[in-house]
N, C-alpha and C positions, 0 to 999 in steps of 0.2 A: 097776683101782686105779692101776695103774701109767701108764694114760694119764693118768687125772684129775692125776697127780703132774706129767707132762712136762709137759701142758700148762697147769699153775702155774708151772713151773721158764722157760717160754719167755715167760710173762707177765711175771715179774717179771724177766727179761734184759730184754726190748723196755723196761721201765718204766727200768729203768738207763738205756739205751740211749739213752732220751727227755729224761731226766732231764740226761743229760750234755750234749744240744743246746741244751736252755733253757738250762743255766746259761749255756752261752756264747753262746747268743742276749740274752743279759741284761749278758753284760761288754759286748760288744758296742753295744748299745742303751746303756748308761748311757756308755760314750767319745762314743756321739754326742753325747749329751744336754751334757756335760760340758767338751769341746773347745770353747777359744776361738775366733772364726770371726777375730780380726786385723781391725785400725782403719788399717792403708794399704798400700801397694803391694807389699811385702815378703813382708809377714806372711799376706796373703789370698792371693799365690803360695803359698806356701809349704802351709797349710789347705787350697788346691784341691788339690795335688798329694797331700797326706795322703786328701784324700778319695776322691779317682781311686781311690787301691790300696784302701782300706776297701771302695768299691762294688763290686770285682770282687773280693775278696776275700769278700765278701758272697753275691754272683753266685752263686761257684763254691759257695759253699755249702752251694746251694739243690739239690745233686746228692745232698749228704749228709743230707739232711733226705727226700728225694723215697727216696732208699733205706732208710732205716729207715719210713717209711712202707708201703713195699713190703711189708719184709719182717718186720712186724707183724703178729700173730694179732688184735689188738684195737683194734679201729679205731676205739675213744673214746678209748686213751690216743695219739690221735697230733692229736686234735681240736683241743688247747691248741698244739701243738706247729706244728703249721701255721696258724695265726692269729698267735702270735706272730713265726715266720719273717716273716710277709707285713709285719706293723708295722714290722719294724726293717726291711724292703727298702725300706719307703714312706720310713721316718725317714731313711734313708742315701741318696736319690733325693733328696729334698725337700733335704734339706741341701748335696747337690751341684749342685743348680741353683743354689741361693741363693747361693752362693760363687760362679757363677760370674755372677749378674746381681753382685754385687758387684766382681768383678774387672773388671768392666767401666764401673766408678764408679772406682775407685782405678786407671785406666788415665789418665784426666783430670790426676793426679797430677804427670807430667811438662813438663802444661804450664805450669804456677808454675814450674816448676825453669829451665825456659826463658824464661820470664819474666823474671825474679829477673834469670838473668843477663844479659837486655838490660838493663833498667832498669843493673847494677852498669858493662856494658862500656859502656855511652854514658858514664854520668858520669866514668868513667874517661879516656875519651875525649875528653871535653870540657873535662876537668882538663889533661889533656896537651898540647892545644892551645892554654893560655893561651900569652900573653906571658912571655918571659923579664924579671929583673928588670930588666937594662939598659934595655930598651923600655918598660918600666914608668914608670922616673925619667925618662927621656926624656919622656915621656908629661906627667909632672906638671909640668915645667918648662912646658911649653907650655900643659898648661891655667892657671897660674898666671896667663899674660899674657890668658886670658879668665874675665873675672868669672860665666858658666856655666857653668864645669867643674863645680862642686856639685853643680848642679843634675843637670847630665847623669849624674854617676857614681850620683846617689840614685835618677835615673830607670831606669838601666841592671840599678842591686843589685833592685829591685821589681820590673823586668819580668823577670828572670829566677826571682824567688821566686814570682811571679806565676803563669809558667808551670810550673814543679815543681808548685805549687801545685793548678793543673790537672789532673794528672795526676793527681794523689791522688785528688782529686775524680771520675776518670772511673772511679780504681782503685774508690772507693764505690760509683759506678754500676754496675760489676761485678760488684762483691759483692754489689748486690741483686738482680741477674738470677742470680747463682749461688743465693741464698737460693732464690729463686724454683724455679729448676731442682731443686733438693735436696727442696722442699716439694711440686713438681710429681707427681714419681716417687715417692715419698713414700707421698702419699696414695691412689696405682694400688695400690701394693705390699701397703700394709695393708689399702687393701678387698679386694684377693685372697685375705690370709692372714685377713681376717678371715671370709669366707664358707667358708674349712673349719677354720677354730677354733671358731667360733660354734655352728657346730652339735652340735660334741661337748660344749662345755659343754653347752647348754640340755637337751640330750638329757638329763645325768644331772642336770641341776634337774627335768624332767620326770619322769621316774624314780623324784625321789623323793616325788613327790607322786601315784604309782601308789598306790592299794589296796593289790594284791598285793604290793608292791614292800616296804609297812613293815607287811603282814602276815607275809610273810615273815622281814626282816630286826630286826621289831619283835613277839616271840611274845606277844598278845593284846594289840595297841597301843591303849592307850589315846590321850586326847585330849592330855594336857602331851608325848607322844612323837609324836605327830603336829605338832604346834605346834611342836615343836623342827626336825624335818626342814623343815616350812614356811617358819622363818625361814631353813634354809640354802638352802634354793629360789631363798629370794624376793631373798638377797645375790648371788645367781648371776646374779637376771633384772637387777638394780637395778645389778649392775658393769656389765652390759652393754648397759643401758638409758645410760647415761653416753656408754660405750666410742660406741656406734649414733650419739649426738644429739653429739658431739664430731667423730664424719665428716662429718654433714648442714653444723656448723657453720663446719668447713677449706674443705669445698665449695664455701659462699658466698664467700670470700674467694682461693679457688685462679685464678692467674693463668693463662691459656690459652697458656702457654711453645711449643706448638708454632705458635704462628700468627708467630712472630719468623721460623721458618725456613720457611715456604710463602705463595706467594704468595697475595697475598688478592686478589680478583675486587670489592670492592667498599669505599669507606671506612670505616674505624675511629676510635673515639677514640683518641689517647694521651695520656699525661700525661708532661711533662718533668722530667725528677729531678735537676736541677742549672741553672745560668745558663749561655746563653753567650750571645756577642757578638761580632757582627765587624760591618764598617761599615754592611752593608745589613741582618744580622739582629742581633734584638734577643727574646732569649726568655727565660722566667723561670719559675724553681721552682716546681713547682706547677702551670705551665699548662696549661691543654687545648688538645689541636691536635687537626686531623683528617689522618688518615695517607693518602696519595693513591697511594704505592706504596713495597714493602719490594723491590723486586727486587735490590737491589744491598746485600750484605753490610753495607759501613761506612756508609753514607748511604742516608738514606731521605728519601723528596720528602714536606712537609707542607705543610699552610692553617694558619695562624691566624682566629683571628672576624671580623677585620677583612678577610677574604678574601686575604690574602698570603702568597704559595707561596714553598718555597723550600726548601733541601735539610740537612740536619745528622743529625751523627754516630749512627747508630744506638744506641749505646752509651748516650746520654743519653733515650732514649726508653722507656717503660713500657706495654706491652700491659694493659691492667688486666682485670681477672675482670666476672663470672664465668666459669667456663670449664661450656658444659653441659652436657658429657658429663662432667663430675665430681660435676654437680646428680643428671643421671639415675643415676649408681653409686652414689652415694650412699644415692639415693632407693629402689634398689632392694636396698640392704640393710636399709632401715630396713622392708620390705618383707619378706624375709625374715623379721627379725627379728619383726615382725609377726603373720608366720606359726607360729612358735614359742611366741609369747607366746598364742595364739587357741587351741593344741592346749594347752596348760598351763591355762590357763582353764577347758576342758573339763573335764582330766585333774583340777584341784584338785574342781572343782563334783563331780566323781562319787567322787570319791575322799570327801568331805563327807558325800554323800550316804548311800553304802554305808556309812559308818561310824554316822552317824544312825540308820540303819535296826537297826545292832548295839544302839544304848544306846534307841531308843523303838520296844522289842523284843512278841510278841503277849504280855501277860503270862499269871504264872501266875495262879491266884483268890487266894494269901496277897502274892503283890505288889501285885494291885486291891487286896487287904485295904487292905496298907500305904499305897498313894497316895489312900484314899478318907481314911485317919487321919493324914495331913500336915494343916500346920496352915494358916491364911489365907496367913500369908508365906511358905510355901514354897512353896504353889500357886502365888500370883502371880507366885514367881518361874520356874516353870517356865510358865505364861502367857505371862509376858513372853520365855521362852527359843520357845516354840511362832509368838507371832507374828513373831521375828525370824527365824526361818528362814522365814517364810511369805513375809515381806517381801523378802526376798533370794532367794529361788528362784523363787516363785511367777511373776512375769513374765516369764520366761525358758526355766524347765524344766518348765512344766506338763505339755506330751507327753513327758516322760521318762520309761518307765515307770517306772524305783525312787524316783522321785520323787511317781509317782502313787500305788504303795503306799506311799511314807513319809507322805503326805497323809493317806491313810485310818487309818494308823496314831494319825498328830497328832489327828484326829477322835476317835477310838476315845479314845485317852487326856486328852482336854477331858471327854469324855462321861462317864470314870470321874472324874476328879477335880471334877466336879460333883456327883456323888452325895455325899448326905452318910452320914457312917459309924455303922454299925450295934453295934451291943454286941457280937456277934461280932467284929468288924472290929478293934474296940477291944482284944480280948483276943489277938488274932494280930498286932497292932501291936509292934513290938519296937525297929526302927531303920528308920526313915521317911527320916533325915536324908541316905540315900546318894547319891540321882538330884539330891538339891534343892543337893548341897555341888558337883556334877560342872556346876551349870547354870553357876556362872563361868568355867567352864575352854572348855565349849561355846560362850557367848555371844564370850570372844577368840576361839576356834577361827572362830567366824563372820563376825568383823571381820576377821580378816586376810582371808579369801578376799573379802569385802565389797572390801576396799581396793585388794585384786589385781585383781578384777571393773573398779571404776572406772578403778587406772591403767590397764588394757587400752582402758577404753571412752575414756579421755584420748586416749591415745596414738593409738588408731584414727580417735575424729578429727581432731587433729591431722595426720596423714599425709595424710587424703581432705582437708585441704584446704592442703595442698599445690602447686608448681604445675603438678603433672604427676598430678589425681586417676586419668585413664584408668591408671593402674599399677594402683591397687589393686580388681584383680580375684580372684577365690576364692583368700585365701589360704593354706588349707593345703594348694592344689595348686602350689605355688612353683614346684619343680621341672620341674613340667610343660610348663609355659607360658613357661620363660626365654626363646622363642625366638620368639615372638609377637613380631606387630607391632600399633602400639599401637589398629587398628582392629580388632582382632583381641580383644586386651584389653576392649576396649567393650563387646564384644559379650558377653562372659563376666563381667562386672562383678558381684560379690556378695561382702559381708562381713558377710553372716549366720551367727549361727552355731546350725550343723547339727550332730545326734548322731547318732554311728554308732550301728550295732547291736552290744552288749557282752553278756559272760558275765554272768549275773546268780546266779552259782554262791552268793555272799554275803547273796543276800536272806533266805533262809530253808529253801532246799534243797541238800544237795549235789549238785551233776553231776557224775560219774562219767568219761561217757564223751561226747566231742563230734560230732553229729550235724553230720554235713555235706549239701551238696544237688548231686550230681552234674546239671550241666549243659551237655548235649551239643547240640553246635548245629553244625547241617550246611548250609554257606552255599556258595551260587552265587555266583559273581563272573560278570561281563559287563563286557568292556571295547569300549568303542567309542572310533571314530578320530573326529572332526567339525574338519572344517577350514571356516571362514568367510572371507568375505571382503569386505571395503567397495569401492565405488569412486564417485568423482563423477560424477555424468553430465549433460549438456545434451542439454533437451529441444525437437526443433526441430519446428514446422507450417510447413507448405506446404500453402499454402487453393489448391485445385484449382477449386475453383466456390462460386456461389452463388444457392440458390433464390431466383426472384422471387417475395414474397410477394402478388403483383399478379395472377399468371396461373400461380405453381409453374412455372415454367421454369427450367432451369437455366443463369445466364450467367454471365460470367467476373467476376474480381474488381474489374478495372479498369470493365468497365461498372455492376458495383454500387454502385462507389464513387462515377463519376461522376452515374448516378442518386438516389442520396444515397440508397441503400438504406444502405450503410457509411457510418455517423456515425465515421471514424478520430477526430476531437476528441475524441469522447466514450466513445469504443467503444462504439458500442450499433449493435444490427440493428433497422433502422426500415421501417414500411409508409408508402410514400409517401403510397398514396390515405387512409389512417385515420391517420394519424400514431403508431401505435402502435411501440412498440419495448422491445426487450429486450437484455440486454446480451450482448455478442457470443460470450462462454464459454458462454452459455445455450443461445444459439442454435447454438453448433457442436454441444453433447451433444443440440440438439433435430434436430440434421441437414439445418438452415437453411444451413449454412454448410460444404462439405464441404475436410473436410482429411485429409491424410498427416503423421504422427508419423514425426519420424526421430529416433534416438538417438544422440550422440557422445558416445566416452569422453573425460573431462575429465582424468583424473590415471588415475597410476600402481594398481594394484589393491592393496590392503593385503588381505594374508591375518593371521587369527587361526587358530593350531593349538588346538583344543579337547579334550580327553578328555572320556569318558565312561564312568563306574565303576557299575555296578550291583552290589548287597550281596544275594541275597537269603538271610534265614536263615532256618532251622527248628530252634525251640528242645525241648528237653524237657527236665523233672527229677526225679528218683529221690530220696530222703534214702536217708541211708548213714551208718556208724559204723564210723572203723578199728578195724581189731583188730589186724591188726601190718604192719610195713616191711619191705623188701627192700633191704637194702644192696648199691648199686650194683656195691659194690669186691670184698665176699665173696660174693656170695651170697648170706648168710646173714640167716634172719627172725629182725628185733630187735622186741620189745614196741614199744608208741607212746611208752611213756617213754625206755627205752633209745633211741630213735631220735631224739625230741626234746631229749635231754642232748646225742647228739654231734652235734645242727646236721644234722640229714636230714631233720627233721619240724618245721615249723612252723606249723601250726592255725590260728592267731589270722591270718596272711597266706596264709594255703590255699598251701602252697608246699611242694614237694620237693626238697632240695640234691644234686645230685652230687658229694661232697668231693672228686672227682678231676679232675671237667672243670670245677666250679666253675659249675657251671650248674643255672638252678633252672627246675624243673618245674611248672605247677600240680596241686592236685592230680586233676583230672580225666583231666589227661596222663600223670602219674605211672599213673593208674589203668589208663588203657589200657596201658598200658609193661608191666602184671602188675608193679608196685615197692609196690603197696599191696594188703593182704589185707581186706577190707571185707565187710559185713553191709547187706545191703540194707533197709530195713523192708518190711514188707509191703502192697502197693499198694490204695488203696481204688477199685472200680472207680466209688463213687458219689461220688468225691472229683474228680469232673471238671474242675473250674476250674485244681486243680493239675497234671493230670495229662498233661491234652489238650496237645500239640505246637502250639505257638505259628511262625506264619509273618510276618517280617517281611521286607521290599523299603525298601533306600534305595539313591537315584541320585545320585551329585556328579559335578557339571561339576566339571573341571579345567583350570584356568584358568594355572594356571601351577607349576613343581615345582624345589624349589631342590637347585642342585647345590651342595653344599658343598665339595668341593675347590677349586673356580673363585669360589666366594662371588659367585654370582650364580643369575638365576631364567632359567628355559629353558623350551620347552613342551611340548606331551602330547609330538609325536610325535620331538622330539628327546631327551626325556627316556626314553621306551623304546630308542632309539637306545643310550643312554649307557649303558641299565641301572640307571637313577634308578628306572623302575617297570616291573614283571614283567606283562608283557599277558597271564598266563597266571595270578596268582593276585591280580591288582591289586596286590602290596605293593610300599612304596617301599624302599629301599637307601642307607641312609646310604654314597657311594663314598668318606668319610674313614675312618667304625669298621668298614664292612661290615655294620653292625648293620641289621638288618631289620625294616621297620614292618609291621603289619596296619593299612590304610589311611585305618580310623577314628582311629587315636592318629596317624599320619602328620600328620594335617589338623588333630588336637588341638592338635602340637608344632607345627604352624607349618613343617613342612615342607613340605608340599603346600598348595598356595591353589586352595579349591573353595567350592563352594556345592552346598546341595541343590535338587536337580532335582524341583518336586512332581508335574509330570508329562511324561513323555518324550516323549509327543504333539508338544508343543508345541515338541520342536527338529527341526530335519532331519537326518537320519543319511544318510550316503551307506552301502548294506547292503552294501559289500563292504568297508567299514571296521569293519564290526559283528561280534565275537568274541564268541560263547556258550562258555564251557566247562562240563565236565563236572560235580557235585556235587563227586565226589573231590579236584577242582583243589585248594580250599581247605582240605580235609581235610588234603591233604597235606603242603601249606602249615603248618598248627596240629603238625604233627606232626612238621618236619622238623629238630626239636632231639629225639626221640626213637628217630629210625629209626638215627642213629648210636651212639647205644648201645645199642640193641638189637644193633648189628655187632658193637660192642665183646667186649659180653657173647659173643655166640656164638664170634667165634675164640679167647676167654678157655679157652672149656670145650672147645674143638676141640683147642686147645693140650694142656690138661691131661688129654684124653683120649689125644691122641700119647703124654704124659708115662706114663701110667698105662700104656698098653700096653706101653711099651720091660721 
C-alpha cells in the first residue's frame, strides 16, 4: 500500500515539476511572439542583442528540461513538455536569424546619412565660394555697358537649376533601383517563410476535413457540423490560394537586381529612366538600348537601334525582369501548394464518403418499412440526392473500396424505394420525413466538395500549363524530389490521383486491433568499379601488293597502277583482259589487294569513372498484431495506446519513436530491437503466393554522385574516395547532414545519377574492380540505427546492476 502511495506522491511532484517548466516555457514563447523586431538601425541593434541573451538563455535551459526528464517515473507526463521546449527553441532561432538578415538591411542606413551630408557640404560650399558684394556691383556696372548681360545672368540662374535639377532626377533613379533591391529580397524572403508556414496551416485545413478528426472532436457529427468545419478548411486553402497566385504574380514583374553587379557574357535589354544629353549622346525616357558591357561600376557601354555605341551613367539604366529564378521559386510553391491542395481532395472525398456510408446505412425491415411509405416527392428527392453523389464520385473513385460499398448501398436503397408499400408498411409508417429533411443539407454537403474537386482540377491545370510544366511531377511526393533535376522530373511526371490504403474501421465493423505485415528483406549489395575510356584514332593501310587478276600473281602497287589494274580516279580494281572491276574496299576484304592496318592515337584518352551497384533482395512476410511497446527510456511495457498517446507508437506511418535519441524506427526494426511484443497469425502453408520469399536483383550504373559540401558532381571512384558511397553496403552519405541514403532513395533524391542496368552482360567489368559482399553487409546496414541502442540499453542495466549491488 505504501508503495502504490509513494509512487502517486512522486507522480504528482514530477507533474508540479512539469507543470512549472511549461509555464515558463509559455512566458517565454509569448516575449517572442510579442517583442517588436524595430524599423532602423538602432532599434534592430538593440532586438538583436535582446535576442542573443533570450537564445542562450534558452539554450541553457534545455539542461533543466533534460533533467526533470531524467528524473521522471512517467514518461507521458514529460511528452508535452519536450515538444513544447523544442517550439520555443525553433521560435527563439528563427527569430534570431531574422534580425539578423535584418540588420544587415538597416546596415544600408548610413549611407543616406552620408549622402545627405555631401549633397548639404557641396551646396554650402558652393554658397561660400560666391562673389562678394563689391565684385557683385562691380560686376553689374560692366554688364550694364553690354546689352547681354540679361541674357547671360538668365542663362547662368537655369543652367545651374538645371543641373540641381539633375540630380534629383538621378536621386529618382535611385530610388527605383532601391525599390527594386527592397522588392528583390523581398520576394526570396517570403517564398522561404512561406514554404514552412504554409504547410502548418494546410496541415490543420487538412485536419479538419479527417473523419476521424470531427468524429472525434464532433460526438456523432452530423452533416451542418461537418459543413461548418469545411467552410473553415476551404477559408484556409482560399487565403492561400491568393497568398500562392500573388508570388506567381511579383515573379513576373521581379527585376533580376543581381545581373547590375556581375558581369554579363552576353547582351541585354535596358530601358532608360530619365533624359540625358550631351553633344554626341542623345537618349530618352523610355528607350530601349542594348547593354554591351556593365563592367565598370558608374558607366556602362550601350547600342542604340540605330546601331550607336556609347557610354552613360549606370545609374540611369534599368535591367528589366523577368528574373527566372524568381519564375522557377515561385513555380515551385505553387507546386507545393498543389500538393497540399491534391491530399485535401483526397482527405475531403473520403471523409464524404465514410460519412455517406454512416446516413445510407444496411437498413433495419421498420426503416425499409418507412422508405418504402415516403411519398413521390421525397423519393425524388433522395433520387435526385443518389444520382448526385453518383455523379461526383463515380468517375474518379470507382476503385475505392468504401466507395464501392457506398455503391452497393445506393443500389440496395433505389431497389427499396421502388417497391411499393404494403399495408403492413403502412401501419409501421410513423415519421418517413427524417432521411428526406437531411437530403438538403447532404446535397450542399456535396457542392462544396463538388466545387473544391473543380478548384483543385482549375488550379492543376493551370500550373501544367505553365512555363516550366516538367515541375509538376507526383505531387504528393514534393518533398522527395526537391533535389531533382528537371530531366529527372520528366521522367516521374504524374498528377493522378491515387488512393492509399486506409482504416475502414467506419464502414460497418469495428477493428480493434491493427494487423501489420512484417517484411523482412535480406539484400546483397555488389559493388563494381568500371572505368571507360574514349580516344580518337586514325586508321592507316599500307597496300603491300597486289594480285594480278590476269595470272594471280602478286606485283607491287606501282606496277598495278601502271597496268591499269588500280583505276585511282575511280577507285575500282579492274581486269584488264575482261574489263571487269570492283571497288577497291571490296577487293582489299576480297584479298585482291593486300594491305597492313596501322593505328595512331589522335587525341588525348578521355576516361569515364563508372560504378556498378547491384541490389539483390529476398523478400518475406508474416502478418502480426502488437500487443504492447517497450519503452526505450524505462524499460518498461506500455499498452499500444499508452505508447501511442506518448508519441512511441505510430501505426498509421509503421513507425517507432526513440523520445530520447529522437530517432525513429520502423516497425519491423523496432521488432527486431525486442521494443515490440507481437502475435504472429498463424501461417497457411496452402497460402503460397503470400508466403513464398520473393527474390529480386537490380543493377544501377553510376554515372556520377553529388558531393554537397563542394556543390558539385564527382565519380564512382572519387566518390568512395570521399566517402560519398560505402563500397561495402552501396549507401550514399550526405558529407553536409551525415545522413545516410540506402541507395534506391539516394537516386530517388537526386543524389546519385544512375540508370538501371537490364543486363550486366552487356558492360565490361575489369574482375578485380568487382566487390561481392556478404548477405549480412546490408543487413547490417538496415540495422545500424539499432545496434546503438541496443548499447545504450545494456550499459543502462550494467549501471543499475553496479547501483543495485553497492
Amino acid at each position: 500500500m505504501s508503495t502504490a502511495t509513494d509512487e502517486a506522491r512522486d507522480i504528482m511532484a514530477d507533474k508540479k515539476e512539469v507543470d512549472g517548466c511549461l509555464k515558463w516555457i509559455s512566458n517565454q514563447q509569448t516575449l517572442q511572439e510579442t517583442s517588436d523586431f524595430g524599423s532602423n538601425k538602432r532599434a534592430i541593434d538593440e532586438s538583436l542583442g535582446e535576442q542573443k541573451q533570450r537564445c542562450s538563455l534558452i539554450r541553457e535551459y534545455g539542461s533543466q528540461v533534460e533533467k526533470i526528464k531524467d528524473g521522471s517515473k512517467d514518461p507521458l507526463s514529460t511528452v508535452d513538455l519536450q515538444k513544447a521546449y523544442d517550439a520555443l527553441l525553433v521560435i527563439s532561432e528563427r527569430r534570431h536569424d531574422s534580425l539578423q538578415t535584418i540588420a544587415q538591411i538597416t546596415s544600408l542606413e548610413d549611407l543616406f546619412s552620408t549622402l545627405s551630408d555631401s549633397f548639404s557640404a557641396k551646396a554650402a560650399e558652393l554658397v561660400s565660394a560666391l562673389p562678394s558684394d563689391g565684385s557683385t556691383q562691380a560686376d553689374s556696372s560692366a554688364f550694364q555697358l553690354n546689352g547681354s548681360a540679361a541674357n547671360t545672368s538668365q542663362s547662368c540662374i537655369l543652367a545651374n537649376r538645371k543641373n540641381w535639377t539633375w540630380l534629383v532626377k538621378l536621386n529618382d533613379c535611385a530610388k527605383i533601383h532601391l525599390q527594386n533591391s527592397a522588392d528583390y529580397h523581398q520576394f526570396y524572403y517570403d517564398v522561404r517563410e512561406y514554404h514552412r508556414w504554409m504547410p502548418v496551416e494546410l496541415n490543420k485545413a487538412e485536419d479538419l476535413l479527417n473523419w476521424a478528426t470531427l468524429k472525434r472532436n464532433q460526438q456523432g457529427a452530423d452533416a451542418t457540423k461537418i459543413i461548418f468545419e469545411i467552410k473553415t478548411a476551404l477559408a484556409i486553402v482560399h487565403n492561400w490560394l491568393s497568398k500562392v497566385d500573388a508570388v506567381w504574380e511579383r515573379s513576373r514583374h521581379l527585376v533580376p537586381v543581381p545581373l547590375r553587379t556581375k558581369g554579363l557574357d552576353h547582351e541585354r535589354p535596358v530601358r532608360v529612366l530619365c533624359d540625358y544629353r550631351t553633344k554626341e549622346i542623345n537618349v530618352h525616357e523610355g528607350e530601349e538600348l542594348n547593354l554591351l558591357d556593365n563592367g565598370k561600376t558608374l558607366s556602362w557601354k550601350v547600342r542604340n537601334l540605330r546601331g550607336e555605341e556609347f557610354v552613360v551613367p549606370s545609374v540611369i539604366l534599368l535591367i528589366p525582369g523577368p528574373d527566372l529564378a524568381a519564375t522557377e521559386a515561385a513555380l515551385k510553391l505553387r507546386l507545393q501548394f498543389l500538393s497540399s491542395w491534391t491530399s485535401m481532395v483526397k482527405r475531403f472525398g473520403k471523409t464524404i464518403i465514410l460519412f455517406l456510408l454512416q446516413v445510407i446505412r444496411v437498413w433495419t425491415p421498420v426503416e425499409e418499412s418507412l422508405l418504402r411509405c415516403l411519398s413521390d416527392s421525397d423519393k425524388s428527392d433522395i433520387y435526385r440526392l443518389l444520382d448526385s453523389i453518383e455523379s461526383i464520385f463515380s468517375p474518379y473513385w470507382d476503385l475505392y473500396p468504401p466507395y464501392q460499398l457506398l455503391k452497393t448501398r445506393m443500389q440496395k436503397l433505389r431497389e427499396i424505394l421502388a417497391q411499393k408499400a404494403t399495408d403492413e408498411d403502412k401501419l409501421t409508417a410513423e415519421s418517413g420525413n427524417l432521411l428526406v429533411i437531411q437530403t438538403n443539407i447532404l446535397e450542399e454537403l456535396l457542392q462544396k466538395f463538388q466545387g473544391f474537386w473543380q478548384g483543385w482540377e482549375r488550379y492543376k491545370m493551370s500550373t501544367e500549363s505553365l512555363r516550366h510544366p516538367e515541375y509538376l511531377l507526383s505531387v504528393k511526393d514534393y518533398d522527395d524530389y526537391n533535389f531533382l533535376e528537371v530531366s529527372d522530373w520528366l521522367r516521374k511526371w504524374s498528377t493522378a490521383l491515387e488512393f492509399d490504403e486506409v482504416d475502414y474501421a467506419d464502414i460497418g465493423h469495428e477493428v480493434v486491433e491493427e494487423v501489420h505485415t512484417l517484411e523482412r528483406a535480406k539484400e546483397t549489395a555488389e559493388t563494381s568499379h568500371l572505368t571507360t575510356s574514349e580516344q580518337e584514332e586514325r586508321q592507316t593501310f599500307v597496300i603491300t601488293g597486289v594480285i594480278d587478276p590476269r595470272n594471280d600473281t602478286e606485283i607491287s602497287l606501282d606496277q598495278a597502277v601502271s597496268e591499269g589494274i588500280i583505276n585511282q580516279t575511280d577507285g575500282r580494281f579492274v581486269n584488264p583482259d575482261t574489263g571487269e572491276s570492283i571497288p577497291i574496299p571490296v577487293a582489299m576484304n576480297a584479298g585482291k589487294i593486300k594491305v597492313e592496318m596501322t593505328r595512331t592515337k589522335k587525341s588525348a584518352e578521355k576516361r569515364h569513372d563508372i560504378g556498378l551497384i547491384t541490389i539483390r533482395t529476398v523478400k518475406e512476410s508474416r502478418p502480426y498484431t502488437i500487443k504492447g511497446v517497450i519503452d526505450a527510456k524505462t524499460e518498461r511495457q506500455l499498452s499500444v495506446d499508452e505508447a501511442t498517446k506518448a508519441g512511441i507508437l505510430d501505426q498509421k506511418k509503421g513507425v517507432y519513436r526513440n523520445l530520447n535519441t529522437k530517432e525513429e524506427l520502423s516497425l519491423a526494426d523496432a521488432l527486431d530491437s525486442g521494443l515490440l511484443v507481437v502475435e504472429f497469425e498463424s501461417s497457411d502453408v496452402t497460402d503460397s503466393k503470400s508466403r513464398d520469399p520473393e527474390t529480386e536483383t537490380k543493377s544501377y550504373s553510376i554515372h556520377a554522385v553529388i558531393d554537397m559540401r563542394n556543390k558539385s558532381r564527382v565519380g564512382f571512384a572519387e566518390a568512395v574516395q570521399k566517402g560519398l558511397i560505402n563500397p561495402d553496403t552501396g549507401a550514399y552519405c550526405n558529407n553536409v547532414t551525415r545522413e545516410q541514403f540506402y541507395i534506391g532513395d539516394a537516386i530517388k533524391k537526386g543524389f546519385v545519377k544512375a540508370s538501371v542496368v537490364l543486363d550486366k552482360n552487356t558492360v565490361d567489368i575489369d574482375p578485380g574492380n568487382c566487390i561481392t559482399l556478404a548477405e549480412s553487409a546490408m543487413e547490417n546496414f538496415r540495422h545500424k540505427l539499432i545496434q546503438p541502442l541496443k548499447a545504450v540499453q545494456a550499459l543502462k542495466a550494467a549501471a543499475e546492476s553496479m547501483q543495485n549491488g553497492r
